[in-house]
NUKEMAR-322590 format. One record per residue (C-alpha): chain; x, z, y. Coordinates in nm, 4 decimals. Each point is the difference from the previous one (the first is absolute). Layout:
N
R kette       px       pz       py
R     A        X        Z        Y
...
REM end
This chain:
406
R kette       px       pz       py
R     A  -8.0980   5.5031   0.2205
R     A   0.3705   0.1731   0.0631
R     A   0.0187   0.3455   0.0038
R     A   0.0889   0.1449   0.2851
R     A   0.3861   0.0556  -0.0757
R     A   0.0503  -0.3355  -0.1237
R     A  -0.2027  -0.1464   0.3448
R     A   0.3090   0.1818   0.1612
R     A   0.2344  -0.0779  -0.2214
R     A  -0.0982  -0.3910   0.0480
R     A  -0.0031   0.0535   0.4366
R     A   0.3500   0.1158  -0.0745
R     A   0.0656  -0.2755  -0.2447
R     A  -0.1169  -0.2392   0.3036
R     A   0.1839   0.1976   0.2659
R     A   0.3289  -0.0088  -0.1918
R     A  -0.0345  -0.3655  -0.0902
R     A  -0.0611  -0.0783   0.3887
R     A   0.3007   0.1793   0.0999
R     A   0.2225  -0.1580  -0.2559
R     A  -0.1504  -0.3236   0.1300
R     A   0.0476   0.0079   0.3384
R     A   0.1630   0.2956   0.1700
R     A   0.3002  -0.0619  -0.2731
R     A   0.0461  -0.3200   0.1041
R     A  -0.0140   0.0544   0.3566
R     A   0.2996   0.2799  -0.0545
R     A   0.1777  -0.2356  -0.1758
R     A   0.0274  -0.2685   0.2495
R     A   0.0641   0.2177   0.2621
R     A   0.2607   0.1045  -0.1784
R     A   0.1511  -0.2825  -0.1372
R     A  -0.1370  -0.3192   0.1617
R     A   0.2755  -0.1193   0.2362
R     A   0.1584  -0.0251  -0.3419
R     A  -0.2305  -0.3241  -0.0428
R     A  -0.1224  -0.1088   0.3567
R     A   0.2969  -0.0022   0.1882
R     A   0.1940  -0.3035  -0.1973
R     A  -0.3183  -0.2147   0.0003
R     A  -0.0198   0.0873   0.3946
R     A   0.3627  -0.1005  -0.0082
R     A  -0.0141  -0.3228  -0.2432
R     A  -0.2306  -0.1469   0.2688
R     A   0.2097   0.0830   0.3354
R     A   0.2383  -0.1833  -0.2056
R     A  -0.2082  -0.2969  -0.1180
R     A  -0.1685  -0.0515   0.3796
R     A   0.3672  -0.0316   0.1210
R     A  -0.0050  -0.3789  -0.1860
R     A  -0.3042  -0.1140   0.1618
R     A   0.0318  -0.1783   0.3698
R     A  -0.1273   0.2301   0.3021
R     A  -0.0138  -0.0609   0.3650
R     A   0.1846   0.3194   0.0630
R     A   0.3131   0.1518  -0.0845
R     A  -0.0918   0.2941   0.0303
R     A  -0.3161   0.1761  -0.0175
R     A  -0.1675   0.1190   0.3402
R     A  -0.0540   0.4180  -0.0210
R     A  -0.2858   0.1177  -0.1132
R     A  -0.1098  -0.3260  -0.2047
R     A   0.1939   0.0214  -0.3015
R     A  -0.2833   0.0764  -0.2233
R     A  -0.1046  -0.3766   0.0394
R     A   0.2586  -0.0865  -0.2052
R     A  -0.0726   0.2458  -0.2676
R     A  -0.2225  -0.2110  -0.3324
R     A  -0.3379   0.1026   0.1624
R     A   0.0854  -0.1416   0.3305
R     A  -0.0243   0.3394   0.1962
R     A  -0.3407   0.0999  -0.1913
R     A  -0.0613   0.2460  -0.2620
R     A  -0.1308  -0.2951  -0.2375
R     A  -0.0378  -0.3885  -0.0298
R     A  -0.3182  -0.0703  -0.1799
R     A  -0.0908  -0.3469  -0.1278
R     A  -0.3812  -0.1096  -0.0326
R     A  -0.0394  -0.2266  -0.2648
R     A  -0.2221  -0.0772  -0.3440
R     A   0.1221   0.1244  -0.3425
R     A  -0.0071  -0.3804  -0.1460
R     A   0.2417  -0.1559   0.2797
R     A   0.2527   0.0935  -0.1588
R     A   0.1795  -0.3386   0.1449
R     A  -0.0588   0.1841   0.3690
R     A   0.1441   0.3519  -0.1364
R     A   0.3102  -0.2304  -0.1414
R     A   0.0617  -0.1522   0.3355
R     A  -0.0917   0.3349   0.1831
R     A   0.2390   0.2097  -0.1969
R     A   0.2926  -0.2364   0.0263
R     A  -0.0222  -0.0322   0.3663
R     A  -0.0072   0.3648   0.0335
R     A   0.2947   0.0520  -0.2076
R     A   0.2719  -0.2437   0.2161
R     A  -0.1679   0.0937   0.2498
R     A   0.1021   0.4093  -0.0852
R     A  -0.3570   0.0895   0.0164
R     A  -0.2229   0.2095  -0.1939
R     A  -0.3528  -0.1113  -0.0549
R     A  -0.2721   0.1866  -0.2128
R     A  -0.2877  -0.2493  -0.1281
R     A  -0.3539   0.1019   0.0686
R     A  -0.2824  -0.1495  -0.2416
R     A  -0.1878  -0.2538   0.2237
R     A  -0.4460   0.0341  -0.0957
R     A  -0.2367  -0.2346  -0.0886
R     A  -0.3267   0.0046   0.2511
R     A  -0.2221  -0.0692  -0.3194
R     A   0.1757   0.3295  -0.1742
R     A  -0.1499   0.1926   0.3111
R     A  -0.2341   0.2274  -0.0925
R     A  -0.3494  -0.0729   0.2607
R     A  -0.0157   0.3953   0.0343
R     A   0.3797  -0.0193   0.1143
R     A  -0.0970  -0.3060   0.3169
R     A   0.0256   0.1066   0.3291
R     A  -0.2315   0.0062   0.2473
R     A  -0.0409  -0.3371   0.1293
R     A   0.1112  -0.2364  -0.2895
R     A  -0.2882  -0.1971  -0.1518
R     A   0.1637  -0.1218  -0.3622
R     A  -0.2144  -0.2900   0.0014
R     A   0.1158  -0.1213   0.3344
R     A   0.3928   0.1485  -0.0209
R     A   0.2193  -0.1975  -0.2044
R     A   0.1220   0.2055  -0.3455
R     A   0.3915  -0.0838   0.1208
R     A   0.0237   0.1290   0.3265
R     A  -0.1545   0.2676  -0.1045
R     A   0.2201   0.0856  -0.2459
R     A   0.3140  -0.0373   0.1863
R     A  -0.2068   0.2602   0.2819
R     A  -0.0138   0.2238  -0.3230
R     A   0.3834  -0.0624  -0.1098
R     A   0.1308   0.1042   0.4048
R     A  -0.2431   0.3272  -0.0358
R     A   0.1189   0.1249  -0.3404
R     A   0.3277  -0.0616   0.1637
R     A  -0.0971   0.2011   0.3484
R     A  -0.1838   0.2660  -0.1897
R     A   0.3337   0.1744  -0.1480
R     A   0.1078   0.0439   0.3498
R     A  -0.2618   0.2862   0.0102
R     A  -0.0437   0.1735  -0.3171
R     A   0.0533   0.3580  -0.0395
R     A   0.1353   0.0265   0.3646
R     A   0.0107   0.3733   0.0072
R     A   0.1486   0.0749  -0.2994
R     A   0.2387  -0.1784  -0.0011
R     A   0.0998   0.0912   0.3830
R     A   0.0110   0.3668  -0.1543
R     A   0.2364  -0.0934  -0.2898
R     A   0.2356  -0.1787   0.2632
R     A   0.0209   0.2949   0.2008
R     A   0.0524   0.1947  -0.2336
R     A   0.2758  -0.2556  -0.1863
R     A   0.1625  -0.1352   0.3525
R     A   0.2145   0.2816   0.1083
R     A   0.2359  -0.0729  -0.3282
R     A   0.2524  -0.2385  -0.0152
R     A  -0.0708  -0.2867  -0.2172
R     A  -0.3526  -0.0168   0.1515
R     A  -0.0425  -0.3902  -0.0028
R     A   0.0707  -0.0451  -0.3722
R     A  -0.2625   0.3380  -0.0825
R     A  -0.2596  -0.2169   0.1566
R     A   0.0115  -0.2621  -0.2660
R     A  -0.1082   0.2652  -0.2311
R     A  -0.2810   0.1232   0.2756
R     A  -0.1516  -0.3450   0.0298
R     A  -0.0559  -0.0235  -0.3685
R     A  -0.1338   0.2970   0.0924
R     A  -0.2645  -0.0847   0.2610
R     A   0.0447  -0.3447  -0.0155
R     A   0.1224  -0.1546   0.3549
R     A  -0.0641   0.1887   0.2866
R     A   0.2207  -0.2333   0.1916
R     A   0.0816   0.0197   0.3782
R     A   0.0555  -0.3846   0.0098
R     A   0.0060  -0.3728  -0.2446
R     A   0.0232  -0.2974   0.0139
R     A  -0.2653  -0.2487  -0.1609
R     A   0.0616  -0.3276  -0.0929
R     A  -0.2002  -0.2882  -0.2015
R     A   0.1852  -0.1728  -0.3110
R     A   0.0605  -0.3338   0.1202
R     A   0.1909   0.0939   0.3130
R     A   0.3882  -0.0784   0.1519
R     A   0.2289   0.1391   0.2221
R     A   0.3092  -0.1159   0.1792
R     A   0.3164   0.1421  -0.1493
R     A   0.1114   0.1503   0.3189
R     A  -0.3123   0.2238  -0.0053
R     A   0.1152   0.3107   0.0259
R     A   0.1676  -0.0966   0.3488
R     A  -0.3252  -0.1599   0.1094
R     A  -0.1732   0.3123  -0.0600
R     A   0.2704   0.2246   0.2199
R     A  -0.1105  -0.2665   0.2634
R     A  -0.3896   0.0969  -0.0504
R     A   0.0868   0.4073  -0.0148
R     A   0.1329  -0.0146   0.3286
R     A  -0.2540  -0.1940   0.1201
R     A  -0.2840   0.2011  -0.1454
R     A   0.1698   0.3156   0.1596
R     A   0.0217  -0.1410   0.3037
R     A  -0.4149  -0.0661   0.0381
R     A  -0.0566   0.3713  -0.1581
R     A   0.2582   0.0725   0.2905
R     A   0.2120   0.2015  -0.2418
R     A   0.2895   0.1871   0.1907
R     A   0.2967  -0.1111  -0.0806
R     A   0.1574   0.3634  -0.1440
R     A  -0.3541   0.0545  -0.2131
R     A   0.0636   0.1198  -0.3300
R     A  -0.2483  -0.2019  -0.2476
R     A  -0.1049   0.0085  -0.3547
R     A  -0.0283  -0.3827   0.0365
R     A   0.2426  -0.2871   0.1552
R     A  -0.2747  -0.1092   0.1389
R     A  -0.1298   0.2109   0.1465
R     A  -0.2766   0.3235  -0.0446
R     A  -0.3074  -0.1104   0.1960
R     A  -0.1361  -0.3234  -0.1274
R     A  -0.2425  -0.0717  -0.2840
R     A   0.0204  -0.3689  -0.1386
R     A   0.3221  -0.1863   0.0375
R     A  -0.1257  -0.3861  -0.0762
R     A   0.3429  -0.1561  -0.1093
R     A  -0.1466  -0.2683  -0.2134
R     A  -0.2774  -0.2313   0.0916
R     A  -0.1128  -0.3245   0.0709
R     A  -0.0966  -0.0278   0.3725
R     A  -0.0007   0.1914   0.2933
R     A  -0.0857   0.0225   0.4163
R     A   0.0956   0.2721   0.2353
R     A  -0.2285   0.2732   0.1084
R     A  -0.1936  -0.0578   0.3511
R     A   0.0072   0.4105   0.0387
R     A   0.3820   0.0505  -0.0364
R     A   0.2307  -0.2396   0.1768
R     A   0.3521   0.1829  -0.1140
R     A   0.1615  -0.2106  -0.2309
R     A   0.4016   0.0521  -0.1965
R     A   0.1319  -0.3154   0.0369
R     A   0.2984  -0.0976  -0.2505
R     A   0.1919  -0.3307   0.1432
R     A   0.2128  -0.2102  -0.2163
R     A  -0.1137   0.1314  -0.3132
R     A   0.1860  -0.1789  -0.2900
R     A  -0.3278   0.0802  -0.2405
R     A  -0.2358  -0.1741   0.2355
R     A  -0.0330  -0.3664  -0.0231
R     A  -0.0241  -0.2570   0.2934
R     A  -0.3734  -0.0080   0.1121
R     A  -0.0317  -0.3570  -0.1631
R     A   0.0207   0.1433  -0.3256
R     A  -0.2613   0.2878   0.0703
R     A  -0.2927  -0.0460  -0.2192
R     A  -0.1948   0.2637   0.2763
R     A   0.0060   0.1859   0.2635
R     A  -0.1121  -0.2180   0.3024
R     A   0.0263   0.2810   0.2487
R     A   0.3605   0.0738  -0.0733
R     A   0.1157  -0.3176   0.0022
R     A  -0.1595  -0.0842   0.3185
R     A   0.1211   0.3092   0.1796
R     A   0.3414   0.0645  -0.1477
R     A   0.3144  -0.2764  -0.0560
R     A   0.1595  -0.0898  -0.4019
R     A   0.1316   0.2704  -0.2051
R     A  -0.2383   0.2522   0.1686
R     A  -0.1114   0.3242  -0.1763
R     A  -0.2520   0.1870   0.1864
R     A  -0.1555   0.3729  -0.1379
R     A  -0.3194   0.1333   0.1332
R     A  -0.2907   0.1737  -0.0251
R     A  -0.2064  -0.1493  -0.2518
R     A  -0.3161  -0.2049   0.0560
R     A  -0.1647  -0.1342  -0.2665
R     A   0.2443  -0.1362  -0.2718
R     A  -0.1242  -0.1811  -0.2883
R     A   0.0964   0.0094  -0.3746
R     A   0.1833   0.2765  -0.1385
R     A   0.3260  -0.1076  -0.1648
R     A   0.1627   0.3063   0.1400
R     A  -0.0830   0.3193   0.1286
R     A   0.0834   0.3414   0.0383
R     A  -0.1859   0.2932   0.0563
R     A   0.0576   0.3736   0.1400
R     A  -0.1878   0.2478  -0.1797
R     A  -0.2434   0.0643   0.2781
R     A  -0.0101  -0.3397  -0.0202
R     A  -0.0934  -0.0557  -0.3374
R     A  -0.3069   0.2872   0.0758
R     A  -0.0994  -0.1973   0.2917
R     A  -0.0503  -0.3134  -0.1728
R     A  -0.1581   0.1566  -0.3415
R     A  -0.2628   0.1031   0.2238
R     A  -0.0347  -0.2968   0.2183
R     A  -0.0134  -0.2422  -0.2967
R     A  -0.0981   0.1903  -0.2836
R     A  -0.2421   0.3070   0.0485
R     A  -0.1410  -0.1005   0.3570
R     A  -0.0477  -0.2962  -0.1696
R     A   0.0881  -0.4031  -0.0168
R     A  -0.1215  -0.3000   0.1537
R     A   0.2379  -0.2452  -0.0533
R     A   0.3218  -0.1583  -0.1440
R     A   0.2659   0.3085   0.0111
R     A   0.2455  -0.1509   0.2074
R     A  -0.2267  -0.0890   0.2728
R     A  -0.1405   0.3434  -0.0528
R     A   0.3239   0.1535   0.0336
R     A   0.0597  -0.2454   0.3094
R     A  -0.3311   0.1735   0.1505
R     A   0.1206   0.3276  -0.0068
R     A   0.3228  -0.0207   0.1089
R     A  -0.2055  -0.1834   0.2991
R     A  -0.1633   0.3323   0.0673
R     A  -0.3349  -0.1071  -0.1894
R     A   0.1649   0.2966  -0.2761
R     A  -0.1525   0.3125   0.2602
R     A   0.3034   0.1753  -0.1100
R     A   0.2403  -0.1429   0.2647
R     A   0.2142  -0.1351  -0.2706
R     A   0.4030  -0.1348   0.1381
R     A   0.1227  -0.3101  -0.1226
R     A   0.2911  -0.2280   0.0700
R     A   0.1288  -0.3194  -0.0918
R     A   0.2387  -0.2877   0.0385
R     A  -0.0248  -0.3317   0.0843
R     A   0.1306  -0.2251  -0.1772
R     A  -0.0554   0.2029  -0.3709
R     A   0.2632   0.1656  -0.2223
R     A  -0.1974  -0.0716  -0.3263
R     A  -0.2272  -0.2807  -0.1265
R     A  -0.0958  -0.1559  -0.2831
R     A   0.2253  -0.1948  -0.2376
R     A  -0.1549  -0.3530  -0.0894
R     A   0.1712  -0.0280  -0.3711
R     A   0.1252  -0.3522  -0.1049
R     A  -0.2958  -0.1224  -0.2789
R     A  -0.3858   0.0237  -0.0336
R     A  -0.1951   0.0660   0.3064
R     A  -0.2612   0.1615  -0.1682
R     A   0.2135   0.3249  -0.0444
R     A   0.0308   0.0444   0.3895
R     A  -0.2670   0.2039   0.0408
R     A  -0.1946   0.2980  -0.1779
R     A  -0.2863   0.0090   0.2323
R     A  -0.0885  -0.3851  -0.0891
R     A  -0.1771  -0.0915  -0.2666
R     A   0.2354  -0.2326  -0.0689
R     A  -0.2848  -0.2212  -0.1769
R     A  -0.0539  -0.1089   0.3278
R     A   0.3146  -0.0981   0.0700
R     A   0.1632  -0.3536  -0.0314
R     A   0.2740   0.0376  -0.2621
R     A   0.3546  -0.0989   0.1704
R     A   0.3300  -0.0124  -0.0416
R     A   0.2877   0.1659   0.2211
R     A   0.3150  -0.1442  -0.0673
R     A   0.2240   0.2676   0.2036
R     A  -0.1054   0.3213   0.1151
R     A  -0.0640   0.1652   0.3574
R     A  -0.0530   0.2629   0.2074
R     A  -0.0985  -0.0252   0.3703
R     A   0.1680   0.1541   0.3075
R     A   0.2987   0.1193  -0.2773
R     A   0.3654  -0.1191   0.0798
R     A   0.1858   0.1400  -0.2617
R     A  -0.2762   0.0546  -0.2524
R     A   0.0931   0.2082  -0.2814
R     A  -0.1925  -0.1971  -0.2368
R     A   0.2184  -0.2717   0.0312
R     A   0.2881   0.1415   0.0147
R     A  -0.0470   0.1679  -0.2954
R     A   0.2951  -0.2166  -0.2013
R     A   0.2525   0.0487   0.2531
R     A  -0.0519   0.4025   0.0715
R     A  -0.0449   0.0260  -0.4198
R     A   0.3844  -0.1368   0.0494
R     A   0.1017   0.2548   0.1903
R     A   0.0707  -0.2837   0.3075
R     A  -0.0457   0.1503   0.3874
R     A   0.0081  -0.3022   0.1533
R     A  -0.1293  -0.3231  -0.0103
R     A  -0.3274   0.0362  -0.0351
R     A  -0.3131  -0.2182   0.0580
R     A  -0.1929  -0.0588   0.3403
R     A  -0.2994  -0.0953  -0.0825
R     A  -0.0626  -0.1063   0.3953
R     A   0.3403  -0.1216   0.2021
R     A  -0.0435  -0.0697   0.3404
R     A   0.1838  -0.3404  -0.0597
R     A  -0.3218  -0.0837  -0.2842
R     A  -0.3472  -0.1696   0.0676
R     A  -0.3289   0.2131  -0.0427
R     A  -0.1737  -0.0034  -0.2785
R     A  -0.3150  -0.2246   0.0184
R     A  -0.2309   0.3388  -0.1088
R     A   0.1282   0.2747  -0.1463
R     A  -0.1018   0.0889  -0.3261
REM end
């Protein structure tokens, strides 16, 4: 047992060794951290200038979109520790693309503790994948909310000096993320190049059905009163309680209906090249998402702690439905900004929540994605060139449909 002086002397051992640890650090990048943030910030203004945009200009108030989280605080990236052919793809993408993208490990359903099952889930009748990619999207929702309070205190108390942004790298190593908003996306997805403009389109859509005054001052371009933003999926109808839609005409991302692999209702209501945002019904799959950190409470209660009784994307469908009891506000688009990437090769490496033993094993000679025009995936060769122009259309007007997409 210590004696009492050296049980003090260790507490101040501890003390001194925490303040070294963190509090120097903090100082530090207050002090000197626009030394090292600014020409990153700056190397990527520049980079983004090569890539093709609908816009000359950027509208006010929505030039975080064009920053490398795409107007969030973080891009994370779902996806299991062995793909690393998915984390090769994922990476690249994000890099032309002047994104930055932080890999979460993806979970194994069998690795699930019984103890650790929500309410609801019978193992023996809930497949071991989908419930391990429910368990991948919670791990990922769950650092939305830890250590809330501290690390509110710590900002207030870091926030009224300059340099504030780059202290909070230091804080969330801290805390971990106590993030106001992210973006979550699965490993196998695609994008159009011309994202970034597509998703200035959806902000001012999305403030428009929060009925954002023009002149607000936000935290977020897209707004400060919505929960879910469903910008990736793989089907979707419109609401029968909410009949205000943003329509976008002549959008150059949006194919002719012919080459839609979904959306029935919007291409029966709405003519070609027709982008429509609204308030979410019940999308499925969940290529892309972000989340507000209310919303990222909401939803580890709905689907987590309340409990879970069913695949998470049609949970998550449910409760931005109102089935939630936490009047949760989603939005989304019609047609998608992100789906999944069908790479060129076996078929059998499509899908993580397949066995893929019962799977026929097939070839795909080129690869695909759906609803995409100018896919980033393959374009990869030409924007690795440094080309702006040129690029690929995966669906012309002047071309036939595709039998069934892929």
């Amino acid at each position: 047992m210590l004696a009492p002086k050296a049980l003090l002397s260790s507490r101040s051992a501890f003390i001194y060794c925490l303040a070294i640890g963190c509090i120097v650090p903090v100082i530090l990048l207050l002090r000197f951290g626009s030394v090292y943030y600014e020409p990153v910030v700056g190397l990527l203004k520049e980079q983004s200038k090569t890539l093709p945009s609908l816009r000359k200009t950027k509208p006010t108030g929505y030039g975080d979109i064009y920053n490398a989280t795409l107007g969030f605080e973080k891009i994370f990236v779902v996806s299991l520790p062995e793909r690393s052919d998915r984390r090769d793809g994922i990476s690249l993408q994000a890099g032309v693309s002047n994104m930055s993208v932080e890999f979460m490990d993806g979970r194994k359903g069998q690795d699930i503790a019984d103890k650790a099952l929500p309410d609801g889930v019978n193992r023996e009748k809930f497949p071991a994948n989908p419930l391990g990619c429910w368990r991948g999207h919670m791990d990922t929702i769950e650092r939305f909310v830890l250590y809330p309070l501290f690390s509110a205190v710590v900002r207030r108390i870091v926030n009224p000096y300059p340099y504030a942004r780059q202290a909070n790298v230091c804080i969330d190593s801290i805390v971990r993320e106590n993030l106001t908003s992210a973006l979550i996306m699965e490993d196998d997805v695609d994008w159009d190049i011309r994202l970034k403009s597509g998703l200035t389109d959806f902000a001012q859509g999305v403030r428009y059905l929060q009925g954002t005054p023009k002149d607000a001052v936000l935290e977020s371009p897209y707004g400060d009163d919505w929960d879910i933003l469903w910008i990736g999926h793989c089907g979707e109808s419109f609401p029968k309680d909410d009949d205000r839609v943003f329509e976008i005409k002549n959008d150059p991302l949006v194919p002719a209906k012919k080459h839609m692999s979904q959306y029935k209702d919007l291409k029966a209501r709405f003519p070609d090249h027709t982008r429509v945002i609204h308030k979410a019904k019940g999308p499925i799959c969940l290529f892309g998402y972000a989340l507000s950190q209310r919303g990222a409470q909401k939803l580890l209660w709905s689907i987590s702690v309340k409990g879970l009784h069913g695949f998470i994307d049609n949970e998550m469908a449910g409760v931005c439905a109102g089935n939630g009891q936490v009047n949760t506000k989603c939005y989304s688009s019609q047609p998608t900004y992100i789906r999944t990437h069908r790479a060129a090769g076996s078929t059998l490496k499509d899908s993580d929540n397949v066995d893929p033993h019962t799977l026929a094993n097939k070839v795909r000679e080129k690869g695909s994605t759906n609803d995409v025009r100018w896919s980033v995936r393959m374009n990869i060769a030409k924007l690795l060139r440094g080309e702006t122009s040129g690029f690929e259309d995966q669906f012309p007007d002047d071309a036939e449909p595709s039998a069934k997409p892929s």
